[in-house]
C-alpha positions in Angstrom: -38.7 36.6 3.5 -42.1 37.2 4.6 -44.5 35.8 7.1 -47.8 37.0 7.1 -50.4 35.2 9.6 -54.4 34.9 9.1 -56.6 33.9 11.6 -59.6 31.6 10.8 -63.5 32.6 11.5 -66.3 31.8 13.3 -69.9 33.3 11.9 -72.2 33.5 14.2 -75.5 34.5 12.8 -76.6 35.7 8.8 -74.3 33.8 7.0 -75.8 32.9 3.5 -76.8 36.6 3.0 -73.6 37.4 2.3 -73.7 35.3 -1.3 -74.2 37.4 -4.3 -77.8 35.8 -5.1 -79.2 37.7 -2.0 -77.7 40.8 -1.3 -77.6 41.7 -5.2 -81.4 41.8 -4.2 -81.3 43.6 -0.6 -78.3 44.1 1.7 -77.3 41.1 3.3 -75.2 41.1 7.0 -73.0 38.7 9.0 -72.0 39.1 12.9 -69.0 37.2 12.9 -65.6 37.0 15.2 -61.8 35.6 14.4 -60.1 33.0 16.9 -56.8 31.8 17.6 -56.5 29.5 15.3 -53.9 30.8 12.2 -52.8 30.0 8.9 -49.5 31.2 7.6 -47.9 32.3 4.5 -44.5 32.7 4.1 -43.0 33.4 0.9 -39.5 34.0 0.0 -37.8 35.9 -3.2 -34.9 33.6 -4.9 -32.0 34.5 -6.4 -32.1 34.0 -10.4 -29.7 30.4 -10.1 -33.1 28.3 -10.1 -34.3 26.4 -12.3 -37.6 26.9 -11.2 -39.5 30.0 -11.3 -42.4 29.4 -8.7 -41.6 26.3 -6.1 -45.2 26.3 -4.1 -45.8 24.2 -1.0 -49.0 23.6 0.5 -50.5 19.9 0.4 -49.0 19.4 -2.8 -45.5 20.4 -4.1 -45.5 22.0 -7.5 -42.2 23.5 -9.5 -43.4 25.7 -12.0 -41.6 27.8 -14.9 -44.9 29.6 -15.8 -48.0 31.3 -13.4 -50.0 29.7 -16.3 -48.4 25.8 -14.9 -49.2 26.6 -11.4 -52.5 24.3 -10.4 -53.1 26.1 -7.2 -55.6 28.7 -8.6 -55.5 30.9 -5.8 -51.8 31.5 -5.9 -52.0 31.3 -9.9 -54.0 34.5 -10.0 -52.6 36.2 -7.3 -48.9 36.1 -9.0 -50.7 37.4 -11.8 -52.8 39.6 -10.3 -49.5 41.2 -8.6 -47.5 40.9 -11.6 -44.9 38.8 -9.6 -42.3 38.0 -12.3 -39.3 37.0 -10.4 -38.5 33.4 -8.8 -40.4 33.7 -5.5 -40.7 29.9 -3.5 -44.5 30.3 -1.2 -45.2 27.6 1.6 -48.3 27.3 4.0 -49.0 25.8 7.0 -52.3 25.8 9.2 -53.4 25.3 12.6 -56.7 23.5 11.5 -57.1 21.2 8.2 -58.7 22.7 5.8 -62.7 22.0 4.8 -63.9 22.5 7.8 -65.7 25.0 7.9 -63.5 27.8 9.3 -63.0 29.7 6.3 -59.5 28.2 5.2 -59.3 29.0 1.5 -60.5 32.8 2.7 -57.7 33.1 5.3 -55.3 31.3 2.4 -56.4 34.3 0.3 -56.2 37.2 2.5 -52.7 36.0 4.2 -51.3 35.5 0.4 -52.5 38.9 -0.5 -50.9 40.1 2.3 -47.6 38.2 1.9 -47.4 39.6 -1.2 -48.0 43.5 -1.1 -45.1 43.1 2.1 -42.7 41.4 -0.3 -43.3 44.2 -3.0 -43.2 47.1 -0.4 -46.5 48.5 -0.5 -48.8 48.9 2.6 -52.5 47.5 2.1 -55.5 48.5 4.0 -57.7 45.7 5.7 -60.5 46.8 3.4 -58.6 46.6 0.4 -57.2 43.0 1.9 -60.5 41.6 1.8 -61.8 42.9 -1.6 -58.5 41.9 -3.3 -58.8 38.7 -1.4 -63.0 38.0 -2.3 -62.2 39.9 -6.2 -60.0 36.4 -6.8 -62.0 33.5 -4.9 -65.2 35.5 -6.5 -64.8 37.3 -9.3 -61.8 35.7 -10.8 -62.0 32.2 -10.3 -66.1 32.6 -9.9 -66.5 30.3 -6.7 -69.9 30.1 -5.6 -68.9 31.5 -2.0 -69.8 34.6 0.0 -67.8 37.4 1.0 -67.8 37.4 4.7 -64.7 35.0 5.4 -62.6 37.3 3.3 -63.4 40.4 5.8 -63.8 38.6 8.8 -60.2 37.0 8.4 -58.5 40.5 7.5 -60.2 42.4 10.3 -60.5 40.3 13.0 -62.2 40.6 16.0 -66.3 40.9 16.3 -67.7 42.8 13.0 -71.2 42.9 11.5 -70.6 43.3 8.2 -73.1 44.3 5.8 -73.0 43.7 1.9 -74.8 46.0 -0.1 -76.3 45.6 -3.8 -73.5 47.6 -5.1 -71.1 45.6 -4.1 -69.7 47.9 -1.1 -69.0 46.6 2.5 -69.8 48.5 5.9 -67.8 47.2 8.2 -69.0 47.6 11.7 -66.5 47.1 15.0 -69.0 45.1 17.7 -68.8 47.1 20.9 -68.1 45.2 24.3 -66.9 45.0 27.6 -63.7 42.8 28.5 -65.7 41.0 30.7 -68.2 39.9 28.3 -65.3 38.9 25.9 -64.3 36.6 28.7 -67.6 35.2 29.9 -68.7 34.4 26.2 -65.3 32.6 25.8 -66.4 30.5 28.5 -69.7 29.5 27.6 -68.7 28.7 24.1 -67.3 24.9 23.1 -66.1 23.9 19.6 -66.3 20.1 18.5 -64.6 18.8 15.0 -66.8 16.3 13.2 -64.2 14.4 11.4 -66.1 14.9 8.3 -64.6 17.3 5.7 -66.2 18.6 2.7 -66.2 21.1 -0.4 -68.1 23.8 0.7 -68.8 24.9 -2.4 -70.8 22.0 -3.2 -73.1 22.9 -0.3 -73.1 26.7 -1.4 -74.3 25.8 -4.9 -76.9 24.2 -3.5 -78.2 26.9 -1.6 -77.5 29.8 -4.4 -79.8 27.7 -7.0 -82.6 27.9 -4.1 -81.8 31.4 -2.8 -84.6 32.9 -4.8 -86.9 30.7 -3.0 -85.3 31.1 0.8 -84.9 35.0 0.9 -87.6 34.9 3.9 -85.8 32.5 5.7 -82.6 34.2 4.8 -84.2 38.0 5.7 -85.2 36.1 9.7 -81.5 34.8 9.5 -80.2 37.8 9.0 -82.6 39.8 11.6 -80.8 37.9 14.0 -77.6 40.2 13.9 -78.8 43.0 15.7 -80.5 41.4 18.7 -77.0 39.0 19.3 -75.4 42.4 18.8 -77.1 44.1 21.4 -76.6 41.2 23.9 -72.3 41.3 23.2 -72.7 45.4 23.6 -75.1 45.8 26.6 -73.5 42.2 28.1 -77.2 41.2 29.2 -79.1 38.4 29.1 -75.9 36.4 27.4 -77.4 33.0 27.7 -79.9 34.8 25.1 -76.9 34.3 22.8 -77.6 30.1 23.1 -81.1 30.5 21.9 -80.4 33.0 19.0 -77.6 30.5 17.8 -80.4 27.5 17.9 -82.7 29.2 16.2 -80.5 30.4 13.3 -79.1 26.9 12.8 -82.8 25.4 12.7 -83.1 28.4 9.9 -79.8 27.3 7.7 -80.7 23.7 7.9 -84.3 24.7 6.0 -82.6 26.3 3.3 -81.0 23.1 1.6 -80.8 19.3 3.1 -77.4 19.3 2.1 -76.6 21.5 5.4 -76.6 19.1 7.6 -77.0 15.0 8.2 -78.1 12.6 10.3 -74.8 12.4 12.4 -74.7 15.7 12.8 -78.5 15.8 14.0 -77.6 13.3 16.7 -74.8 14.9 18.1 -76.4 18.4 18.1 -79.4 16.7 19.9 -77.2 14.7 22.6 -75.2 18.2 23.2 -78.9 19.9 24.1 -80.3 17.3 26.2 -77.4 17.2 28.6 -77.7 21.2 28.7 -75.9 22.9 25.9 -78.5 25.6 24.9 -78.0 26.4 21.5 -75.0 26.2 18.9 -74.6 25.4 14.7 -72.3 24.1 12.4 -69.7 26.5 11.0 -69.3 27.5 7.8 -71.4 26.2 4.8 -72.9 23.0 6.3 -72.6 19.3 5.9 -69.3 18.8 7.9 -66.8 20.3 9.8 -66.7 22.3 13.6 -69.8 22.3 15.6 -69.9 25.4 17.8 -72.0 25.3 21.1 -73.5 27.5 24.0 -73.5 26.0 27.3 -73.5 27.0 30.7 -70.0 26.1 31.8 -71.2 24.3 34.9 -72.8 22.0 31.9 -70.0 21.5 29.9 -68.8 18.2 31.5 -72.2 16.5 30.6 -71.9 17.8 26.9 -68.5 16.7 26.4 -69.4 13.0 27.9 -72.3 13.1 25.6 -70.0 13.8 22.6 -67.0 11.9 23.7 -65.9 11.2 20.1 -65.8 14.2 18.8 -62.4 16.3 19.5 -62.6 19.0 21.7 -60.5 22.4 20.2 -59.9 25.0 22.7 -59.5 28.0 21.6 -59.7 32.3 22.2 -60.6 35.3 20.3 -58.1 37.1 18.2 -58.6 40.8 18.1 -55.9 41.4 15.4 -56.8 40.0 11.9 -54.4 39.6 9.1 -50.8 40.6 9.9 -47.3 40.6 9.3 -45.1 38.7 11.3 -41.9 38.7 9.7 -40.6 41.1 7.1 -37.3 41.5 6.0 -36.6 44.3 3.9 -33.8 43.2 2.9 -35.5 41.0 0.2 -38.3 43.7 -0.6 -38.4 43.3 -4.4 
């Protein structure tokens, strides 16, 4: 059996440029960090006394005698991508529900991935954990998604990642000071929404109209190297609110579909009682909020958003790993 576990995402500034309409045209670059927040895949070889080949549990339950009977297109092309032709039973379970904004079905894919190369003996890079993970959400299943949940969940950590025309990624450790790790942690607040939604929808959206947003999308992804500098130097950090603000006014002129009126309101009640900048995660239209406040502040913002859920949470420096492996069943 094998236990791999994936942490989810948070992008902090560029995110759209990292869809195939723009950087096809001109690099496109994400600064983005992991938290401690995890979904795991285990995933166990059978004996041949089944009558089952593939037993899959996730939100559904399927029993399967074929990879071409198995609904779950993630796992259905993974199997085959891996040539996994024994009776093999895969469960998952998450820390946060899914469509919401954290990257789930990218962590789903790069944990799977990674579950998968450990149960078949062979020893996978993190680069090569991310491409696998975007060549089936992308490529294979042709999702209209970006690449940078994909990297951002098998590296963890804080990364700009930049995605060139020819389809290579540089991936770029952010430098910092264990200090400012810990002072950014405390100035930054995470609210769910309640609201759940296919971000896909929302990305469509915003491909079809990419061609007519690449300036708004070029100032969006500008944005990387000044937040960069301000995690590296550890200056001016409430900087960091203002950069996030202005990036989320950016997104939500790119497509209407980004954000709503609910989300508006709470967004504006969380800055007049002194948060100073923040956005909603992920594509848009649902999901976590993140915030920037001063933590003498925080009180007022969480009275002002009183029904929204408060998640704490930390940064994970580790990315996709293994956490369980016995060899034993090593096919």
């Amino acid at each position: 059996m094998i236990i791999s576990r994936t942490p989810f995402r948070i992008s902090f500034v560029g995110g759209g440029t990292d869809l195939r309409s723009f950087y096809s045209h001109e690099s496109g670059q994400v600064l983005s960090t992991s938290i401690d927040k995890y979904l795991y895949v285990i995933v166990r070889r059978q004996i041949g006394l089944v009558e089952f080949k593939y037993r899959l549990n996730y939100s559904s339950v399927e029993f399967c005698r074929t990879i071409d009977e198995i609904k779950h297109p993630i796992v259905r092309e993974a199997l085959r991508m891996h040539e996994i032709d024994f009776p093999i039973e895969i469960s998952t379970f998450a820390d946060i529900p899914a469509y919401t904004g954290l990257g789930s079905s990218s962590a789903f894919a790069v944990g799977l991935v990674h579950a998968l190369c450990a149960l078949q003996g062979k020893h996978v890079t993190k680069s090569m954990l991310a491409h696998t993970a975007c060549q089936i959400e992308v490529d294979i299943l042709k999702r209209t998604m970006g690449k940078q949940d994909h990297y951002a969940s098998a590296y963890g950590n804080f990364n700009t990642f930049t995605f060139n025309p020819d389809e290579t990624v540089v991936i770029e450790p952010v430098f910092y000071r264990p200090e400012v790790r810990v002072a950014l942690q405390k100035h930054l607040m995470l609210f769910y929404t309640g609201i759940k939604r296919d971000a896909s929808e929302v990305l469509r959206a915003q491909d079809s109209i990419t061609p007519a947003k690449m300036d708004v999308l070029r100032k969006m992804k500008e944005q990387v190297a000044p937040l960069r500098d301000i995690l590296s130097s550890g200056r001016n950090l409430h900087e960091f609110g203002r950069i996030l603000h202005q990036g989320w006014e950016l997104k939500k002129s790119i497509t209407p579909e980004i954000s709503s009126s609910p989300i508006d309101q709470w967004y504006g009640k969380a800055l007049a009682a002194g948060a100073l900048g923040g956005k909603l995660l992920g594509a848009g239209g649902g999901g976590f909020l993140l915030l920037f406040a001063e933590p003498q502040n925080q009180d007022a913002v969480c009275r002002a958003l009183r029904d929204l859920y408060r998640v704490p949470f930390d940064f994970d420096s580790g990315g996709s790993r293994i956490t369980y492996y016995d060899q034993t069943l090593v096919a």
